[in-house]
C-alpha positions in Angstrom: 77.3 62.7 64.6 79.9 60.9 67.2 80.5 63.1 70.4 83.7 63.1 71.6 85.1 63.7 75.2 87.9 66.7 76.0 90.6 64.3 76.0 89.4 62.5 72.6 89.3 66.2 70.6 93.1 67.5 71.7 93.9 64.2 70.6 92.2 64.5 67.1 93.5 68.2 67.4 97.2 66.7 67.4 96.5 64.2 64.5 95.4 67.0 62.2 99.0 68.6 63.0 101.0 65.4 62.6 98.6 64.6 59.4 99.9 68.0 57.5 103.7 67.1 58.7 103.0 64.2 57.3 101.5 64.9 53.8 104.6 67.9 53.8 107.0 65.1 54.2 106.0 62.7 51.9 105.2 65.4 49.5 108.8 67.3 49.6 110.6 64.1 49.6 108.9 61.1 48.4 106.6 63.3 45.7 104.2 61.6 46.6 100.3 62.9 48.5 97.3 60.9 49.8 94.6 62.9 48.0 92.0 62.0 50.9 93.8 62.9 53.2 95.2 66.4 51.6 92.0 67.0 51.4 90.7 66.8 54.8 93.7 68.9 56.1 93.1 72.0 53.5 89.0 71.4 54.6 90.2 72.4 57.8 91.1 75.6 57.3 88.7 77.1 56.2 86.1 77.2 59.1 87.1 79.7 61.7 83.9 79.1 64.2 83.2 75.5 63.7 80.5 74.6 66.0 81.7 71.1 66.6 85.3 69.6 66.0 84.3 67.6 63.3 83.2 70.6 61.5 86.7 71.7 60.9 87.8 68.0 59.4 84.8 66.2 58.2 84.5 63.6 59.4 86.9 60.8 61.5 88.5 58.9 58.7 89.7 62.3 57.2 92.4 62.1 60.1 92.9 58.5 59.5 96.6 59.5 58.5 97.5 61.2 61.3 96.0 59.0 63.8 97.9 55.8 62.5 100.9 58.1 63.0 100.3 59.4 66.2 99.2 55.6 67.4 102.9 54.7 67.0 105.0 57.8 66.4 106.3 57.6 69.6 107.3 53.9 70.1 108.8 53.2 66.8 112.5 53.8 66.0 113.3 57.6 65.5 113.9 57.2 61.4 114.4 60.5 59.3 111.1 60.3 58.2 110.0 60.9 62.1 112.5 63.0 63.2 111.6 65.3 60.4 107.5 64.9 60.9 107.8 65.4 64.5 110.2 68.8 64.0 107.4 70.2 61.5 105.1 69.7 64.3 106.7 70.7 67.0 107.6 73.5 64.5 103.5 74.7 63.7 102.7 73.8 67.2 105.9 77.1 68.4 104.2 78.7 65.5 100.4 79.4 66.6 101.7 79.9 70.4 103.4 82.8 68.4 100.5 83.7 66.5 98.3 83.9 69.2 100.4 86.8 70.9 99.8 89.0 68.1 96.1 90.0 67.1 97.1 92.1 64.2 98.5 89.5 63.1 95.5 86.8 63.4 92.9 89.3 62.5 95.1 89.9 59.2 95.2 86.6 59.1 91.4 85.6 59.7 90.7 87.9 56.5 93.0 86.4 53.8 91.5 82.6 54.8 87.8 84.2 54.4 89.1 85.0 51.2 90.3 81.9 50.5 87.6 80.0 51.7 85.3 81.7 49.2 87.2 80.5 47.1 87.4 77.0 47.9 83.3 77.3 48.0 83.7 78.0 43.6 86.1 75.8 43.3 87.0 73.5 45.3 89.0 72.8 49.0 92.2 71.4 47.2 91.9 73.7 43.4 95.6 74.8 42.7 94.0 78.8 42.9 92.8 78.0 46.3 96.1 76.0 47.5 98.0 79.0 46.0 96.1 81.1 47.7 96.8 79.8 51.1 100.0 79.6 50.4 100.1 83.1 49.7 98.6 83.6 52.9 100.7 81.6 54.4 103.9 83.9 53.5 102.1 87.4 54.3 101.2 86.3 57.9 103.4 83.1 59.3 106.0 83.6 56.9 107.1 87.2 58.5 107.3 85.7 61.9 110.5 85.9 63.6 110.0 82.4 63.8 110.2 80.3 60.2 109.7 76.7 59.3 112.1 75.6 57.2 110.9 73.2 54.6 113.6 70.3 53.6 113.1 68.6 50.4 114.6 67.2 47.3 115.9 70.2 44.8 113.9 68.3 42.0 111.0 68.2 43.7 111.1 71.9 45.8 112.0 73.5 42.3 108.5 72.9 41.5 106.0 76.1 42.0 102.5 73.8 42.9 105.1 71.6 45.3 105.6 75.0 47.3 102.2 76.0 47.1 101.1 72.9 48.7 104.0 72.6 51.2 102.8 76.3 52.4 99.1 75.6 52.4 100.0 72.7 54.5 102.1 74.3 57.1 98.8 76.5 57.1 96.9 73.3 57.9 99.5 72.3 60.8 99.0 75.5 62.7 95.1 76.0 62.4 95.2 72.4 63.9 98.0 73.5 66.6 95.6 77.0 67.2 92.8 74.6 67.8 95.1 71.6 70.0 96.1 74.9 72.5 92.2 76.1 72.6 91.5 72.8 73.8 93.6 73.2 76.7 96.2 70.9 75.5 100.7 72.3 76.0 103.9 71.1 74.8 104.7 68.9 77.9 102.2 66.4 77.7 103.9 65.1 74.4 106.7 64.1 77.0 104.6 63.3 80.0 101.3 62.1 78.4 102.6 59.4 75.9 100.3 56.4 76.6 97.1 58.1 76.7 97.6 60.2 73.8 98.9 56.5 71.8 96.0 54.7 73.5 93.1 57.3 72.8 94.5 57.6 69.2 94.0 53.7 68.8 91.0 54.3 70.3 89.9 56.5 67.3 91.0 53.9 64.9 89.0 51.6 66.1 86.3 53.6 66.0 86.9 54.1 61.7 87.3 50.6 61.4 84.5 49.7 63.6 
């Protein structure tokens, strides 16, 4: 198993929350969803005392997504597609600071993804019970929050009951990533002040999967 320094796991950290903007994107408006990839970011729900980071995704090319992203997110021209990717992250990342202030709230929270996560052990990670499932999860915790991410999507595509399940569960998958990026000491700021590392150590980790 690869060992990873501090520096190296806020950075995977912040690739599973770009990963999920990601897949929410291209899901809401391009109907489109990298299966692999989906299914690394509902994996990582579902462990809530991983004993090492890659316990929570898998393994390192499950965040291949989000690391490609994150390796030039912040040097390429600010498209809709980013703007919107970067405001759903930003978005989950606001989100877990607030969940973390309320322990009703997480412990309430905790319960309904045990739940889930035995589910995901008969089925399967990515069944459409289990993704429904988050989802409903999703609503009775995050989704009575003050604080609400709104998700922006073709009508003909957001009309679609599985669509909204799978945009929820993967809003889910953006703030257990963002809960786990804070725990590792990581803060808002250094996406504005730590730019080349963060692009550098995420090329780094590409490497490393292509290797």
């Amino acid at each position: 198993m690869s060992t990873f320094n501090p520096e190296q796991e806020r950075v995977l950290a912040l690739a599973g929350i770009i990963q999920a903007s990601t897949l929410l994107y291209e899901m809401v408006m391009e109907n489109k969803c990298d299966e692999t990839a989906f299914a690394s970011s509902m994996a990582s729900i579902y462990n809530q005392q991983p004993d090492h980071i890659m316990d929570i995704y898998g393994s390192l090319s499950g965040l291949q997504k989000g690391l490609s992203l994150l390796s030039r997110i912040f040097n390429e021209r600010k498209t809709l597609e980013y703007r919107e990717i970067s405001r759903y992250t930003i978005s989950a990342i606001h989100l877990a600071r607030k969940l973390g202030k309320n322990k009703a709230l997480m412990d309430k929270l905790a319960s309904k993804i045990r739940f889930s996560s035995t589910q995901a052990q008969y089925f399967s990670p990515t069944h459409t019970n289990v993704v429904a499932s988050i989802a409903g999860a999703y609503l009775d915790t995050l989704g009575v929050l003050p604080f609400r991410i709104r998700i922006i999507g073709r009508p003909e595509i957001m009309k679609r009951p599985e669509t909204l399940d799978k945009a929820r569960a993967l809003l889910m998958a953006a703030v257990r990533s963002a809960v786990l990026w804070q725990q590792l000491g990581s803060s808002q700021w250094q996406l504005l002040f730590k730019r080349k590392m963060l692009t550098a150590t995420a090329q780094q980790l590409l490497a490393e999967i292509r290797a």
